[in-house]
C-alpha positions in Angstrom: -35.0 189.9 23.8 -34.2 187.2 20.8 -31.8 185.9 19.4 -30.7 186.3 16.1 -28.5 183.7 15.5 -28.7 183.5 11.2 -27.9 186.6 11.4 -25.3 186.2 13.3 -23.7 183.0 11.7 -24.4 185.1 7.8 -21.2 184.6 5.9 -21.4 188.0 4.5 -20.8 189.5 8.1 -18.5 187.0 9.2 -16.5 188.3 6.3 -16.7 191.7 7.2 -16.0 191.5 10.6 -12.5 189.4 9.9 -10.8 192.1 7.9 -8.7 194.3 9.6 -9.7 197.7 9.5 -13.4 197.2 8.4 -14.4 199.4 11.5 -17.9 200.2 9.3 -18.6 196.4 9.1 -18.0 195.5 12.6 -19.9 198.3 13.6 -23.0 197.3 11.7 -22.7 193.8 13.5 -22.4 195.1 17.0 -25.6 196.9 16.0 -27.3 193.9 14.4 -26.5 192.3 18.0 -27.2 194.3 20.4 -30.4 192.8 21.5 -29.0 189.5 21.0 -29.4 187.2 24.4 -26.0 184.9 25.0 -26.8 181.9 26.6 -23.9 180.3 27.8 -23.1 176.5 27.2 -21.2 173.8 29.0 -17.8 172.2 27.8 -19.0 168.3 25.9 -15.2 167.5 26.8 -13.3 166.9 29.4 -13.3 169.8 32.4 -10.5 169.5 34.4 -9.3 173.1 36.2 -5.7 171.8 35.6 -6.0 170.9 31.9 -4.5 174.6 31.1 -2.1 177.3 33.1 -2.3 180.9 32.1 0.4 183.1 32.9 -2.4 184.9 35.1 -5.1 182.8 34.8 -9.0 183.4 36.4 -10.6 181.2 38.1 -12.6 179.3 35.8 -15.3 176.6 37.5 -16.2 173.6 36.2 -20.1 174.2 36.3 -19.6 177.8 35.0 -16.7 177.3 31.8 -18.7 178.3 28.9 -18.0 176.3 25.7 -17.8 178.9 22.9 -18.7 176.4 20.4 -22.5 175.6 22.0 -23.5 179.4 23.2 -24.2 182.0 20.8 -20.9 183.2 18.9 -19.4 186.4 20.3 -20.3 189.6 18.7 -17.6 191.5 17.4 -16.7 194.7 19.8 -17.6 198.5 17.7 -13.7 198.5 18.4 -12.4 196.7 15.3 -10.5 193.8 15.3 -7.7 193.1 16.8 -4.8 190.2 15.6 -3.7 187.4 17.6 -1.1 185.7 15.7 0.5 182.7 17.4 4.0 183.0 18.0 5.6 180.3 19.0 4.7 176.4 20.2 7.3 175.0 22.4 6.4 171.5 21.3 5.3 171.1 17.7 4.5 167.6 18.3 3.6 166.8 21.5 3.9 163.4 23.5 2.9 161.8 26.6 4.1 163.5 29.6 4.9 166.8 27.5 3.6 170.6 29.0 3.3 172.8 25.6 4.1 176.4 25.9 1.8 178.3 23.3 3.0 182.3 23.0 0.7 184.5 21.1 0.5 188.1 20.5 -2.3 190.3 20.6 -1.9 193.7 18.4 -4.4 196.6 18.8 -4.7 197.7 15.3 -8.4 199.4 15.9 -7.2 202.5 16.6 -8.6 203.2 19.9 -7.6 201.9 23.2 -8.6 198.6 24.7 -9.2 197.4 28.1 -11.4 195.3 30.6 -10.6 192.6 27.7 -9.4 188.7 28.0 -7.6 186.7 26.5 -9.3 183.2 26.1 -7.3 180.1 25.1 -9.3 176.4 24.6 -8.5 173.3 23.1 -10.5 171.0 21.1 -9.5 167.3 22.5 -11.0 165.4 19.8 -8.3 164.1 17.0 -8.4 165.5 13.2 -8.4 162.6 11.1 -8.6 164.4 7.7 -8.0 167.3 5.7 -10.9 168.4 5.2 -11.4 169.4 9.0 -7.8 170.8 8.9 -9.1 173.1 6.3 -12.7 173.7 7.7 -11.0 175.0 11.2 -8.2 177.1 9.4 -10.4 178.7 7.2 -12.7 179.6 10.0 -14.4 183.1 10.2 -13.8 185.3 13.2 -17.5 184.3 14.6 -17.1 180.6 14.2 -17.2 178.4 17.4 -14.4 177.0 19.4 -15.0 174.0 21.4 -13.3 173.8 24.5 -13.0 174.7 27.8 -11.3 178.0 27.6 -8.8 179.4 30.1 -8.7 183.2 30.4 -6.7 186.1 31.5 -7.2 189.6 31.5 -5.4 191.6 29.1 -4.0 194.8 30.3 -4.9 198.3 28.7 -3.9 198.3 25.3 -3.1 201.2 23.5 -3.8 202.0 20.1 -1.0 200.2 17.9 0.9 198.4 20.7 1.2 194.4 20.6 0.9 192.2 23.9 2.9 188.5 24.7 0.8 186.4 26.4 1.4 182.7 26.9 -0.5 179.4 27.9 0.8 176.3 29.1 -1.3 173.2 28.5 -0.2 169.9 29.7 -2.4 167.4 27.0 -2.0 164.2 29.6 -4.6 165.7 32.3 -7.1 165.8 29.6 -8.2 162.5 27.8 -6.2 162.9 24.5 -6.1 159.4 22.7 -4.0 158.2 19.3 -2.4 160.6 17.0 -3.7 163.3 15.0 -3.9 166.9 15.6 -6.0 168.7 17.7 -7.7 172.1 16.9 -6.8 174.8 19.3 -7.5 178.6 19.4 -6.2 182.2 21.4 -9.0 184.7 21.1 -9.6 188.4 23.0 -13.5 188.8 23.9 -14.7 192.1 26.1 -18.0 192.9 27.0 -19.0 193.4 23.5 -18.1 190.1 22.1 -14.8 188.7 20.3 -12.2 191.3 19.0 -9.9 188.6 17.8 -9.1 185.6 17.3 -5.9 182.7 16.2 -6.7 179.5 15.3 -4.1 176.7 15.1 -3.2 173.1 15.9 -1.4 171.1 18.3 -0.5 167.4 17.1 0.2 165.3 19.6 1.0 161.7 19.8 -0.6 159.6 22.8 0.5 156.2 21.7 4.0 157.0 20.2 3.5 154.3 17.7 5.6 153.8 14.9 4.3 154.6 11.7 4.9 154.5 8.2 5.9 158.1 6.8 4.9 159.8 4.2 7.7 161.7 1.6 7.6 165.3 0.8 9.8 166.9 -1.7 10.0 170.6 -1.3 11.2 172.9 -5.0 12.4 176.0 -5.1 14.0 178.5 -8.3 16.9 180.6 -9.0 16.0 182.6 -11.8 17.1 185.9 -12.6 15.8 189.6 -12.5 13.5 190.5 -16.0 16.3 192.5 -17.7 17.9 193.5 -21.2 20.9 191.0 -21.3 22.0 193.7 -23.3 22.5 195.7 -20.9 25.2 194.3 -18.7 25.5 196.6 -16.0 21.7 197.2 -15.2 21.7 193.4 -15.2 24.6 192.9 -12.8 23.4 195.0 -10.8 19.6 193.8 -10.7 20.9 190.6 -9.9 23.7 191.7 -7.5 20.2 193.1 -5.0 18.7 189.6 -5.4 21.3 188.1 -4.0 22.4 190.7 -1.4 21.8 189.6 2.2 18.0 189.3 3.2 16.9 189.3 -0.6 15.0 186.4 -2.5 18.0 185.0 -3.9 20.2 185.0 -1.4 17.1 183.6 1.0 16.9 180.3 -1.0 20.3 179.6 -0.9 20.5 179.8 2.7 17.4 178.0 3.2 19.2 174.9 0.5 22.2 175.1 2.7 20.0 174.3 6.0 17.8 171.8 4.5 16.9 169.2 1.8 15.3 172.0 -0.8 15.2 171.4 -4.3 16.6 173.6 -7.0 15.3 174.5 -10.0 18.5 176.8 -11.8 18.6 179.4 -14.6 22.2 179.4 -16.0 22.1 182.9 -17.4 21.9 183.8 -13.8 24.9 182.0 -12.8 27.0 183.1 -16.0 26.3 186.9 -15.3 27.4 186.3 -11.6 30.6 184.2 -12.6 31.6 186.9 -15.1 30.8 189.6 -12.3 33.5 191.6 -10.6 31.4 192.1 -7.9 32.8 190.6 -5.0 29.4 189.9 -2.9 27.9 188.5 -6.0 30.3 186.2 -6.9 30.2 185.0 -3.4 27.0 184.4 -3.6 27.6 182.0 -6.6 30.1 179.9 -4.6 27.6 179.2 -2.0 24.9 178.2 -4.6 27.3 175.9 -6.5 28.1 174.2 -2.9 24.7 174.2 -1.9 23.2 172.7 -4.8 26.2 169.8 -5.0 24.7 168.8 -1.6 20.9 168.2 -2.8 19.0 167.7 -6.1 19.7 170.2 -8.8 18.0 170.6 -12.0 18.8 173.3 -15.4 15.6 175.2 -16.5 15.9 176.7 -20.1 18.6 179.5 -20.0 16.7 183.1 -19.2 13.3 180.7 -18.3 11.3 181.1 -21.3 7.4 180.6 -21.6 6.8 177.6 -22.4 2.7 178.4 -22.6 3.5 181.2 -24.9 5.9 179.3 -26.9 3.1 176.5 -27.1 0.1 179.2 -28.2 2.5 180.5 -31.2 3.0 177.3 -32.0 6.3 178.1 -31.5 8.2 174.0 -32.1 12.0 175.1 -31.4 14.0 172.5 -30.7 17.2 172.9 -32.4 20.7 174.1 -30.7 19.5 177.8 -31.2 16.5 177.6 -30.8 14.4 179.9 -27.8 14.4 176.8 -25.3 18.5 176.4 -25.8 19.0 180.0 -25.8 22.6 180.7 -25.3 24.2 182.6 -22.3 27.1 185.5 -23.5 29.1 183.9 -20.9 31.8 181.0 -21.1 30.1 179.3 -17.8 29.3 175.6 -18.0 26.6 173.7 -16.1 28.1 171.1 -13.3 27.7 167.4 -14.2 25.9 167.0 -11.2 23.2 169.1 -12.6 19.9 167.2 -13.9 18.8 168.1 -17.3 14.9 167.4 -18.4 12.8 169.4 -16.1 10.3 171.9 -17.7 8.5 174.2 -15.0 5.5 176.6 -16.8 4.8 179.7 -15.1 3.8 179.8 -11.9 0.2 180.8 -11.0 -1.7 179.3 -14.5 -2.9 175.7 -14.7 -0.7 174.6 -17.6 -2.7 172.8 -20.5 -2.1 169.9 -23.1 -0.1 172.1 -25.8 2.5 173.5 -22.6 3.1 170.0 -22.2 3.6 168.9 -25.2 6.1 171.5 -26.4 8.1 170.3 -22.9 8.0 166.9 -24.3 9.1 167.8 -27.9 11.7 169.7 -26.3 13.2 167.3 -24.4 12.0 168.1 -21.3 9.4 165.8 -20.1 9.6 165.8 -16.7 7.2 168.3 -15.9 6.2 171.0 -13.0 2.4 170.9 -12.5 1.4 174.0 -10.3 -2.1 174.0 -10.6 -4.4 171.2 -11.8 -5.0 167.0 -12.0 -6.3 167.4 -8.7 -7.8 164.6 -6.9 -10.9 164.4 -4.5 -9.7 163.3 -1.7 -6.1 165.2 -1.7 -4.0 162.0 -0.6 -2.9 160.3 -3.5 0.8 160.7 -4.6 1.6 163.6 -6.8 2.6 162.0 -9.7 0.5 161.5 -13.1 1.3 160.7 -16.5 -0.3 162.9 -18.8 -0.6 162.4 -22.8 -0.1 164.5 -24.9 0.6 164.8 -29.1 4.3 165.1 -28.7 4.4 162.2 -26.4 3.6 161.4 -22.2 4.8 164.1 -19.7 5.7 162.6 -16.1 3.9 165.7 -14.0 4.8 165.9 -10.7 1.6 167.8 -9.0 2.0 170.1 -6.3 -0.4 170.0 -3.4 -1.4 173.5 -3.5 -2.8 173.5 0.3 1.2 172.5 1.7 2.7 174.7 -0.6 0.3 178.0 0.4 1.0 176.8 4.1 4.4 177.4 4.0 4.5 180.0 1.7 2.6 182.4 3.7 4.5 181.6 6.3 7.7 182.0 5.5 7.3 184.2 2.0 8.6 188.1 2.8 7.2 189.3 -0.8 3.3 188.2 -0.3 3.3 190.4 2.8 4.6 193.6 0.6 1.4 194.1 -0.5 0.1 193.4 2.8 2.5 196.0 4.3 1.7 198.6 1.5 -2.1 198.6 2.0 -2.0 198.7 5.8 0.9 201.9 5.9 -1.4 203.6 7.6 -1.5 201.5 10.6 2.1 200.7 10.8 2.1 197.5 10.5 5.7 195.7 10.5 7.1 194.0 7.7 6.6 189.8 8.3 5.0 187.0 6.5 1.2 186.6 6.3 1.4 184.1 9.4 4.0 183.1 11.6 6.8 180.6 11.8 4.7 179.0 14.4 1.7 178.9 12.6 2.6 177.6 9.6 4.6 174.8 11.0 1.4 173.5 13.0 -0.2 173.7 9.9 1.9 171.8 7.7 2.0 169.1 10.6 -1.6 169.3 10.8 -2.1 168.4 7.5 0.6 165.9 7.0 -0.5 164.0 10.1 -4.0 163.8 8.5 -2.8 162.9 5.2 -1.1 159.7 7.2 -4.1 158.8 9.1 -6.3 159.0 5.9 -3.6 156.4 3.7 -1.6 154.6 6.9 -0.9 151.6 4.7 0.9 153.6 1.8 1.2 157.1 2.4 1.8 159.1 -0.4 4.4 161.3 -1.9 3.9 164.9 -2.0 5.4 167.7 -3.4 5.5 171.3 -2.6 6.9 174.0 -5.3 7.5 177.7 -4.2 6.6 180.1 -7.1 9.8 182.0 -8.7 9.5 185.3 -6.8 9.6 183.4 -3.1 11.4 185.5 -0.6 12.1 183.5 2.1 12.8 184.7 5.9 15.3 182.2 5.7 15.2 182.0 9.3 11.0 180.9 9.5 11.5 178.7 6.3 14.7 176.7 8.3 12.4 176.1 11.0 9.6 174.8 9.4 11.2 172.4 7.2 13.3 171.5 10.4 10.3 170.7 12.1 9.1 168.4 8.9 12.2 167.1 9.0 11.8 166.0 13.1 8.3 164.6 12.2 8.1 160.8 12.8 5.5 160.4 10.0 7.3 163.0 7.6 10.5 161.8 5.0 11.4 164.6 3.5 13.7 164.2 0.3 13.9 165.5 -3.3 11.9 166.0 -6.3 14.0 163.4 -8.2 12.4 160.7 -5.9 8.9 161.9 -7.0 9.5 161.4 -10.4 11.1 157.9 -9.4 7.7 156.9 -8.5 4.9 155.1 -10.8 2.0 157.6 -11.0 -1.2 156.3 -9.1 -4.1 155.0 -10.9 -6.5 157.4 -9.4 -9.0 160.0 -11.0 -8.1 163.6 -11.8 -9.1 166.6 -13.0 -8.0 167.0 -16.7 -6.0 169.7 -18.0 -7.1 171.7 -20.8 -5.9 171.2 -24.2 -5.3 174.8 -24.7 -5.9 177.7 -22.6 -4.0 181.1 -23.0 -3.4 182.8 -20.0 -3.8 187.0 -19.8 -0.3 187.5 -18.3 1.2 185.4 -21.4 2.6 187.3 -24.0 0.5 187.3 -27.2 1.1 184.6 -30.4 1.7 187.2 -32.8 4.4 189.1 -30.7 5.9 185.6 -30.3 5.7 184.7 -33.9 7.6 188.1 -34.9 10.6 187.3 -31.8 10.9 183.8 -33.8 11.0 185.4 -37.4 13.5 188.0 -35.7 15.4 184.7 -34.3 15.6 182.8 -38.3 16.7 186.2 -39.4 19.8 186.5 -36.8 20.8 182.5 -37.1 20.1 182.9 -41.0 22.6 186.0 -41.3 25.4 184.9 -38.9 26.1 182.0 -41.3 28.3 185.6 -43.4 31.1 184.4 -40.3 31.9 181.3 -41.9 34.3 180.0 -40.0 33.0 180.9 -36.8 29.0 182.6 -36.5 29.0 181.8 -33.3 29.9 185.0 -31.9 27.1 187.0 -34.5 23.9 184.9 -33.6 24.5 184.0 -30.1 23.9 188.2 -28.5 21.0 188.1 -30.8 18.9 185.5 -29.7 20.2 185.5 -26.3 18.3 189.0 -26.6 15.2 188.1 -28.3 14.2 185.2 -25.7 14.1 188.1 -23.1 10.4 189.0 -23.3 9.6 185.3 -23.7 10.9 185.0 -20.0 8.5 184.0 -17.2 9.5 186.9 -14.9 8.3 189.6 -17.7 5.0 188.2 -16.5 4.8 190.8 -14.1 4.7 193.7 -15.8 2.8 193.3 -19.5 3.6 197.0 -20.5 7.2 197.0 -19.5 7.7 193.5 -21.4 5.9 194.8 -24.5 8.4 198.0 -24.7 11.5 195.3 -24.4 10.2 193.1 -26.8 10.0 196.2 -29.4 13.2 197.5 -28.6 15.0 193.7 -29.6 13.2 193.5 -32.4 14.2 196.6 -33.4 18.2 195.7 -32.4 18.1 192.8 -34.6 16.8 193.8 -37.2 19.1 196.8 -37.5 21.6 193.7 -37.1 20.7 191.5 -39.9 20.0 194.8 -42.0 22.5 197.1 -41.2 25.9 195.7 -40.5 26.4 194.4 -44.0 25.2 196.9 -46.7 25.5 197.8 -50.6 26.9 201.6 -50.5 24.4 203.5 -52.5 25.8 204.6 -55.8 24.9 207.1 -58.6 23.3 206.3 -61.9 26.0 204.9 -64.4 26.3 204.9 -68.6 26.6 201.8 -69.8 27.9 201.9 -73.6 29.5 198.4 -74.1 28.0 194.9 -75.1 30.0 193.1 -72.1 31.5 194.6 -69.2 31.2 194.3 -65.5 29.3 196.5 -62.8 31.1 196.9 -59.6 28.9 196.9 -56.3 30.6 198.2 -53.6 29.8 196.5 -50.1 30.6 198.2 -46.3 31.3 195.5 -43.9 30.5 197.1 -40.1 31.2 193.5 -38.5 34.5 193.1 -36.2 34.9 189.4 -38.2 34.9 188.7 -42.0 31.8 188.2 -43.8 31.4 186.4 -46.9 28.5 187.0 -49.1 27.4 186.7 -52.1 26.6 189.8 -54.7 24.3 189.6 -57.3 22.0 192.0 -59.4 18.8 192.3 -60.9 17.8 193.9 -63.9 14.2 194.6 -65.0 14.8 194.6 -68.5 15.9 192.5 -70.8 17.8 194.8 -72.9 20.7 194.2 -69.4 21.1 190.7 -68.5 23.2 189.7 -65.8 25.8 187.3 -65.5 27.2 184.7 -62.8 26.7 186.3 -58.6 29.6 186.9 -57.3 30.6 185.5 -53.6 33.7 187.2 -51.8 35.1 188.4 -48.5 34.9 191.2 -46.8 37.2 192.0 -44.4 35.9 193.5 -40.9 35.3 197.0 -40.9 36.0 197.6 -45.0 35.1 198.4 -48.0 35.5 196.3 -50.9 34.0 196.6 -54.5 32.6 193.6 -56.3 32.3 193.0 -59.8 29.3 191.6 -61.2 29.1 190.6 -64.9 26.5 192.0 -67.4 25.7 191.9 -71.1 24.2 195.0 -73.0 21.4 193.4 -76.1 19.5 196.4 -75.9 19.9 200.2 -75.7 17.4 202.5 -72.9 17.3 202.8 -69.6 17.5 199.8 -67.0 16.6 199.7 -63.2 18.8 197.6 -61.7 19.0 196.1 -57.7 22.0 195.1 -55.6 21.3 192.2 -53.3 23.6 190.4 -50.9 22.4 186.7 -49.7 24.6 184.8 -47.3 27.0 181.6 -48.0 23.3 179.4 -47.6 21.9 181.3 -50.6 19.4 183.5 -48.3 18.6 187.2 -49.6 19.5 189.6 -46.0 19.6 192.8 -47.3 16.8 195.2 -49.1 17.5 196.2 -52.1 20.0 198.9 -53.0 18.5 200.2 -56.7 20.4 202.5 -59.5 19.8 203.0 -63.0 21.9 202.1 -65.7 21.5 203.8 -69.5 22.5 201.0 -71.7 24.1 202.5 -75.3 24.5 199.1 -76.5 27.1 199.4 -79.6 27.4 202.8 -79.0 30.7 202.2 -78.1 32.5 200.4 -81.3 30.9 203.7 -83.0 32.7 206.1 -80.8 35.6 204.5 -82.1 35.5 204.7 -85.3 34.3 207.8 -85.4 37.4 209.0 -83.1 39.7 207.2 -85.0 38.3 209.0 -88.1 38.6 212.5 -87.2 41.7 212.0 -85.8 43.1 210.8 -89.5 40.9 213.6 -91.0 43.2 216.1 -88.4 46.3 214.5 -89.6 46.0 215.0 -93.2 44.6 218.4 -92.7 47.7 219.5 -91.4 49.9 218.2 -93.8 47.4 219.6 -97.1 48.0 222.8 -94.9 51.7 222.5 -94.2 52.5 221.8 -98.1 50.5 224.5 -99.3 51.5 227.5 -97.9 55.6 226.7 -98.6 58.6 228.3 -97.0 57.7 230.8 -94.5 58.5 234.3 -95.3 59.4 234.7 -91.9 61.8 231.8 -92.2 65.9 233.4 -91.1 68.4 233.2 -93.9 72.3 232.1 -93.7 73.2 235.9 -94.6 70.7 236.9 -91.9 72.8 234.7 -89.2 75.6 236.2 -90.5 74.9 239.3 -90.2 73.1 239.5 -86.5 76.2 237.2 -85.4 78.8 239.9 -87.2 81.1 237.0 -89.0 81.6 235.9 -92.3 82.0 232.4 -93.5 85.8 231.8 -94.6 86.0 230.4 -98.9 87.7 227.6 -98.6 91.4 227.6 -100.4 91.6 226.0 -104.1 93.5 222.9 -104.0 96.2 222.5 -106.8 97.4 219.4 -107.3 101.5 217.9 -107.3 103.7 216.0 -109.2 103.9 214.1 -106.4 100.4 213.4 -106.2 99.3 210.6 -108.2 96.0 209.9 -109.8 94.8 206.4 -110.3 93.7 206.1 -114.4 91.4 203.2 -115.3 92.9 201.8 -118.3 91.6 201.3 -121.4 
């Protein structure tokens, strides 16, 4: 029988057989195999019998240990594949005269049972000296070989679903382990059929214990709040009330900042709603983030962490106090003086481009987050750069993406939610993509190798979890406690990055603009910043204070701009409708012209009152004015008066008749600044011009004409024959009228003569 070994080193069945679950494709290459011949090899290192202690080892001869690396690779068992997951490494850096304890546990997730299997554990004694081989052996495939003399032990039945501890102890003196570095190690399960499973991993040891120059690593991580309506205040409290509950992404990060030197990168809406809460856990939660964050290097992102890409592609250059970048927060909370102002941190998971910059730079922010991009060849150099851009030079701090995904999978909670999801049906527990253990070996691995490749002047080197980490606060303490204990490790803060001069080394430019598909589109931001002019525009009707009228509104409007709507296009396109809609209603619906009838007009002057509704809680003063279109009405001085909150008042505009016919007229109300926010409330006004002075004389007229007429009538027709007589009193009253007495005069009386 042959061998087949391209067959058996093809990438495209090394992939298959690697994934859980993919029972088809490890069938195929147990099939593809079968007539293979494996010819067994002999260890190039080192054989001592003593080099490595199972708990129940077998006896392994010198002149019979196989090294899996020289003999044909395993084939992988009709089974499935099982996981071996490294669980714990009693020394993470090992030193002369140290026996390491490696734990691993073996899961049978093929659905069958497993026995007559072993469990195989070697060790590679030659050093790692860049990162290049760290990456090479991590990213291995399940067939790849493992050099090493391996030390085995059965592993007992294994029933479908159940998990197995096994441990090794390995004393690195006995075998000829010289200088520092790390050393490739690996915990597989081979049966009869070839390997089931495998966990590879590293063990750094340091032979020499010399002293050594360290390199720094700065470690970021966000508080930013849940992608909700501020609007609504309850849904929000509560949103953000389960972030921070115990266990939860929010209230992960703070315990991991109170345990370690961890950067943080603060939204202040989020603190505002939990200061204003009256939720007790919440506002606890608070307390321990202010104390926290007092204790370690603490900077203020943009209030509800706008998009600055999709404020860049809209070309979107908001810079003033009200602008989307200096949104305001609905509560009286006030950032600490501590706090560092200046960082600008684009979304996560998008290399950021020239425009993104810029806008962070025009804004005032250019100290600058770079997730993705101005990579370097050879992965060593510090991670600063200086970047140009039109609105001036950005200081980027770059994240080495290898570090951060090491401990991100190994400590993040909401990458394996997916994980979880998609494997249901085999009941896999909730954890992190690798271990504690795991990723700590890693990030040593790779840190030690970055030291060997620059041990003059190691570099600086940043790692930035993405917004939605979930640490197991408990893994993530531990690994950055190990860092921490590393002699060739300083860990400190991002502001020390930044401190730094940025390397004169090549990198990979940035693009000058590149529009992401999880950004939300220009035009959509154009009509949020027209909606945001409208509501700062109108609020200047509060004259003493607007304040109170503009700040809800575009506290609103930045909502959809904010990085965590990301997640979930759809539901951010429906918010970003139902704002625009809210202000809008706003700027045109809370001061209004009450519609009115048609009206006669029938004088040369006069005035036209306009009566305004005022649905504000604060006084706005506006200015009225009309608009005629004709002629024949012209229209005098606007008017600009107050209206008190929650009244109507009528305003009286002047207007001059030259003309008579019918005129169209429109009632508009601007603001204090001369700006028109109101559509146009139109009525018709007949203009009689003159018609008036003509009434009057024509009135006056008929009334003299009426006047005479009844006294031409009265004289004419005389005394009334109906008219009562003195005898006709008389006699309806029965008595007579006494004749007075005839008066004769005396001597006595005298009777003055004139003389003559």
């Amino acid at each position: 029988m042959t061998q087949h070994p391209d067959l058996a080193h093809s990438s495209a069945l090394r992939r298959a057989a690697r994934h859980t679950g993919k029972t088809g494709a490890v069938l195929l290459a147990a099939v593809l195999l079968a007539g293979s011949t494996m010819v067994p090899a002999h260890a190039t290192g080192p054989t001592s019998g003593g080099a490595a202690v199972g708990t129940a080892p077998a006896p392994v001869s010198d002149t019979v240990a196989e090294d899996l690396s020289e003999g044909v690779p395993a084939a992988p068992s009709a089974q499935g594949t099982v996981d071996v997951s490294i669980t714990d490494v009693s020394h993470p850096t090992a030193k002369r005269g140290d026996e390491v304890t490696i734990r691993a546990r073996i899961t049978n997730h093929t659905g069958a049972v497993i026995s007559g299997a072993n469990v195989n554990f070697a060790v590679n004694y030659v050093a790692i000296t860049t990162r290049a081989e760290v990456s090479e052996w991590a990213s291995a495939d399940l067939l790849d070989p493992v050099r090493g003399v391996p030390t085995t032990q059965p592993l007992a039945r294994l029933n479908a679903g159940a998990s197995k501890d096994v441990s090794f102890t390995y004393n690195p003196g006995v075998e000829y382990l010289q200088g520092f570095g790390p050393r490739r190690f690996a915990v597989s399960v081979d049966d009869a059929t070839g390997r089931l499973g495998i966990a590879r991993s590293f063990l750094l040891y340091d032979a020499d214990g010399a002293e050594r120059a360290p390199m720094r690593l700065s470690i970021l991580a966000g508080i930013t709040g849940p992608a909700t309506d501020p609007a609504d205040h309850s849904t929000t409290d509560i949103e953000l009330a389960q972030l921070a509950a115990a266990g939860q992404r929010l209230d992960g990060v703070v315990e991991v900042a109170e345990h370690s030197k961890l950067s943080l990168a603060v939204d202040p809406a989020v603190m505002a709603v939990a200061a204003a809460s009256k939720d007790s856990a919440l506002i606890a939660w608070s307390d321990r983030l202010l104390d926290a964050a007092g204790n370690t290097t603490t900077y203020t992102l943009p209030d509800r962490d706008p998009d600055l890409a999709a404020l860049a592609h809209a070309d979107v250059r908001t810079m003033g106090p009200r602008s989307f970048l200096r949104a305001p927060r609905l509560d009286d909370w006030r950032v600490p003086k501590g706090w560092r102002q200046g960082l600008a941190w684009p979304a996560d998971g998008a290399v950021p481009d020239i425009e993104t910059l810029g806008l962070a730079v025009a804004a005032g922010r250019p100290n600058v987050v770079v997730s993705g991009g101005l990579s370097t060849e050879s992965g060593t150099a510090t991670g600063r750069a200086e970047v140009a851009t039109p609105s001036g030079t950005a200081h980027a701090a770059v994240t080495d993406p290898t570090l951060t995904s090491a401990l991100l999978s190994a400590t993040d909670l909401s990458q394996a939610e997916t994980t979880n999801a998609e494997s249901a049906a085999d009941a896999v527990p909730a954890g992190t993509r690798t271990t504690a253990a795991e990723g700590t070996q890693r990030l040593l691995a790779e840190t030690a190798a970055i030291v060997n490749q620059s041990p003059e002047e190691p570099p600086t080197k940043s790692i930035v979890m993405p917004r939605t980490w979930t640490p197991d606060a408990a893994a993530a303490t531990s690994v950055l406690r190990a860092l921490e204990d590393a002699d060739w490790v300083e860990t400190t803060t991002l502001d020390d990055l930044f401190a730094q001069d940025a390397p004169d080394v090549v990198r990979e430019p940035l693009p000058n603009h590149k529009v992401h598909k999880a950004e939300l589109s220009a035009s959509s931001v154009a009509r949020l910043e027209r909606a945001r002019d409208a509501v700062v525009t109108f609020s200047s009707i509060a004259v003493d204070d607007p304040a109170p009228l503009w700040q809800p509104g575009v506290a609103r409007l930045v909502t959809p701009l904010a990085v965590a709507q990301r997640s979930d296009p759809g539901i951010r396109n429906l918010l970003a409708k139902r704002v625009l809609e809210a202000a809008d209603k706003f700027t045109h619906e809370s001061v209004t012209v009450v519609p009115r009838q048609d009206i006669n007009f029938i004088t040369d002057v006069g005035n036209i009152p306009v009566r305004v509704r005022n649905t504000l809680d604060v006084d706005a003063t506006v200015t009225v004015a009309l608009r005629a279109d004709h002629p024949r009405l012209t229209v005098g001085n606007r008017n600009t008066t107050t209206v008190p909150a929650g009244q109507e008042l009528d305003v009286q505009i002047p207007v001059r008749a030259i003309g008579s016919g019918d005129v169209d007229v429109d009632a508009l109300l601007f603001t204090p600044t001369g700006a028109q926010f109101t559509d146009e409330s139109a009525f018709q006004v007949r203009v009689r011009a003159g018609w008036e002075e003509v009434g009057t004389w024509i009135a006056a007229g008929l009334v003299a004409l009426l006047f005479l007429a009844g006294i031409w009538r009265t004289v004419r027709r005389g005394r009334s024959p109906y008219r009562a007589t003195r005898e006709d009193v008389e006699e309806a009253t029965g008595t007579a009228a006494e004749a007075p007495e005839p008066t004769t005069p005396t001597a006595t009386d005298s009777v003055a003569v004139r003389a003559e």
